[in-house]
C-alpha positions in Angstrom: -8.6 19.4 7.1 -8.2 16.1 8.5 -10.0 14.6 11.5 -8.7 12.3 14.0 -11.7 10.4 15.0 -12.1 6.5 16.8 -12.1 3.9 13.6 -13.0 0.9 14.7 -10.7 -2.5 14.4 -9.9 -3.4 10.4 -8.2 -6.9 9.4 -5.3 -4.6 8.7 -5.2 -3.0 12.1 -5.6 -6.4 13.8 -3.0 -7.8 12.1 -0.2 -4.7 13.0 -1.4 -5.3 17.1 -1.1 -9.2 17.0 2.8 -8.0 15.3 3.3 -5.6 18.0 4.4 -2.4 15.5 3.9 0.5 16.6 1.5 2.6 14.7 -1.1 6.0 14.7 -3.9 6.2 12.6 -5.0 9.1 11.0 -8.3 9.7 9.1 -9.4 12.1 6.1 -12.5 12.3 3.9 -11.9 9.7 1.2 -13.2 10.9 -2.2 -13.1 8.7 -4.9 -10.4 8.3 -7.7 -8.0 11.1 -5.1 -6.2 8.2 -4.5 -2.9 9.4 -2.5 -2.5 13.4 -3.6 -6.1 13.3 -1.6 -4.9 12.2 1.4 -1.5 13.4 1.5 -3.3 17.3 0.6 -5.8 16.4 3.8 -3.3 15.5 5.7 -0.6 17.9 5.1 2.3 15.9 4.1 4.3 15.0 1.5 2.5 12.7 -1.3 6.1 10.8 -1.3 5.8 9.6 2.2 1.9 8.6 1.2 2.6 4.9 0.4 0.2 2.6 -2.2 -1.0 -0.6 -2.1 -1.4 -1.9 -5.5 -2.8 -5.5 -6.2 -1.1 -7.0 -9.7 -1.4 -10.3 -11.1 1.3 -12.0 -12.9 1.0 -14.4 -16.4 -1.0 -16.8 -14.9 -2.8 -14.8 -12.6 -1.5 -15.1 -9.5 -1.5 -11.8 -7.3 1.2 -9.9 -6.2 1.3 -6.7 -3.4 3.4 -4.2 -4.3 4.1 -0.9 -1.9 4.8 2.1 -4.1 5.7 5.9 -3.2 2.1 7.7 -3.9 4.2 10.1 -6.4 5.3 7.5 -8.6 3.8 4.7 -10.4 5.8 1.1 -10.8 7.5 -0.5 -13.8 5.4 -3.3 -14.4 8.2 -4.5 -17.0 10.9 -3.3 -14.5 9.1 -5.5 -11.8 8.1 -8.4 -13.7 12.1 -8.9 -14.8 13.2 -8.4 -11.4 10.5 -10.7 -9.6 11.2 -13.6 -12.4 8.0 -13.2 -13.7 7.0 -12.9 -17.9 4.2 -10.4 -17.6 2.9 -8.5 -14.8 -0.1 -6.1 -14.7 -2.7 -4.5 -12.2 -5.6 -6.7 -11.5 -9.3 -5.9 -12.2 -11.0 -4.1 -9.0 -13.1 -6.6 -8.8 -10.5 -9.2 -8.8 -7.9 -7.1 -6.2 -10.8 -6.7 -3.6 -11.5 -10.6 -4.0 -7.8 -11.1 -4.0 -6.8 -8.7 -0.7 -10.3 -8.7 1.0 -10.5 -5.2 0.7 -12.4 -2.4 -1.2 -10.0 -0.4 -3.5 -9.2 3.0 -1.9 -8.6 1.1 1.6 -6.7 -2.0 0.5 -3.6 -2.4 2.9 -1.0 -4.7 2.9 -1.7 -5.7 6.1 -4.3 -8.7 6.8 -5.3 -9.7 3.6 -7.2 -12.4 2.7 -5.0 -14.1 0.6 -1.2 -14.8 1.1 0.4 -13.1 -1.6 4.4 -12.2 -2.2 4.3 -8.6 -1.0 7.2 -5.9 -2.9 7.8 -3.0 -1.7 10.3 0.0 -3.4 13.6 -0.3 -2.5 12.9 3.5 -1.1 9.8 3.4 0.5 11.2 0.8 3.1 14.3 3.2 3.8 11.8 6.1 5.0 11.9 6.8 8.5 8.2 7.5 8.4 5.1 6.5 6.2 1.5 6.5 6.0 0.1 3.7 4.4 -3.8 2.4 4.1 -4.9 1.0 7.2 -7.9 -1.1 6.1 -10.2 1.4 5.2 -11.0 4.2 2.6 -9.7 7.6 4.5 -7.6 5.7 7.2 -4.1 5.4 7.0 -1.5 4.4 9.5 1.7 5.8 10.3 4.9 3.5 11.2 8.3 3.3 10.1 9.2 2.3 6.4 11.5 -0.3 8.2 8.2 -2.9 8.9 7.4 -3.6 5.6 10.3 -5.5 5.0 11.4 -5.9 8.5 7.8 -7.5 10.2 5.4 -7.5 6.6 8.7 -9.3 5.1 7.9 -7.3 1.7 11.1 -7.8 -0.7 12.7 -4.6 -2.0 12.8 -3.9 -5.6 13.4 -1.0 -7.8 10.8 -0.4 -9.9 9.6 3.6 -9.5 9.1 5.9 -12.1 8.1 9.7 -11.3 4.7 10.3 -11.9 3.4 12.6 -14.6 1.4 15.7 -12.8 
C-alpha cells in the first residue's frame, strides 16, 4: 500500500513551485528494476497514466528527455526520424544520472542538471492526469499531462509501442 509521507524539497519539486503548477506528491516503496508496474501496483492506478522519464543520447551523444506511457516503450528509430536525428539510443546509467542529475529510478524531467530537448508522447501530454517521477526513487507527482508541453515545453511525438507483458 502506498504511504503519503513529508518528502523533503528535490531539484524537481523546486523547479514545478518556482513554475507555479499545481501538483501532489505521492510516495511508494521503490524496489529496484519495478520501474513503473511497481508504482502504479502501490499506488493503485493505471500503469498508462504512470509516465517515464527516459534519458537517450543521440549520434554524437548528446542527451535527449523523452516522457513515455509506463506501459509502452519508445521507437528509438521512430523518434530518431522524427526528431531529425541519425541514431538514437538509451544512455548508460551512469551517463543519464551525470546527464539529468538524478539517480535512475527517480530521474524527472523536472530540474535537471543539464538543458536537454525534452519529448514527450503525443498521448501522454493529452491525459488529464499523470504521475510522473518527482526527483526521487518512490516519489512521484501528480499534475495534468497538459504541463509537459504547456510549462516543461516538451515537443510531442509519436513514438509508442505497447509493451510486451
Amino acid at each position: 500500500m502506498a504511504k503519503e509521507k513529508h518528502v523533503s524539497a528535490t531539484p524537481a519539486t523546486d523547479w514545478l513551485k518556482a513554475h507555479k503548477v499545481n501538483f501532489k506528491l505521492h510516495t511508494y516503496d521503490f524496489v529496484p528494476h519495478g520501474g513503473t508496474t511497481q508504482g502504479a501496483k502501490e499506488l493503485g492506478i493505471d500503469n498508462h497514466v504512470m509516465i517515464k522519464t527516459l534519458i537517450m543520447e543521440d549520434e554524437n551523444a548528446e542527451p535527449l528527455v523523452i516522457l513515455m506511457h509506463g506501459d509502452c516503450e519508445v521507437s528509438t528509430k521512430n523518434l530518431a526520424r522524427q526528431v531529425g536525428r541519425k541514431h538514437i539510443a538509451p544512455c548508460t546509467p551512469e551517463q543519464a544520472q551525470r546527464n539529468s542529475g538524478y539517480f535512475v529510478g527517480g530521474t524527472s524531467p523536472f530540474g535537471t542538471r543539464k538543458r536537454m530537448p525534452i519529448y514527450v508522447q503525443r498521448t501522454v501530454s493529452e491525459l488529464p492526469v499523470i504521475y510522473i517521477n518527482g526527483g526521487r526513487r518512490g516519489v512521484v507527482a501528480e499534475m495534468a499531462g497538459s504541463v509537459l508541453v504547456d510549462v516543461l515545453g516538451a515537443t510531442p511525438v509519436d513514438v509508442a509501442n505497447p509493451k510486451d507483458e
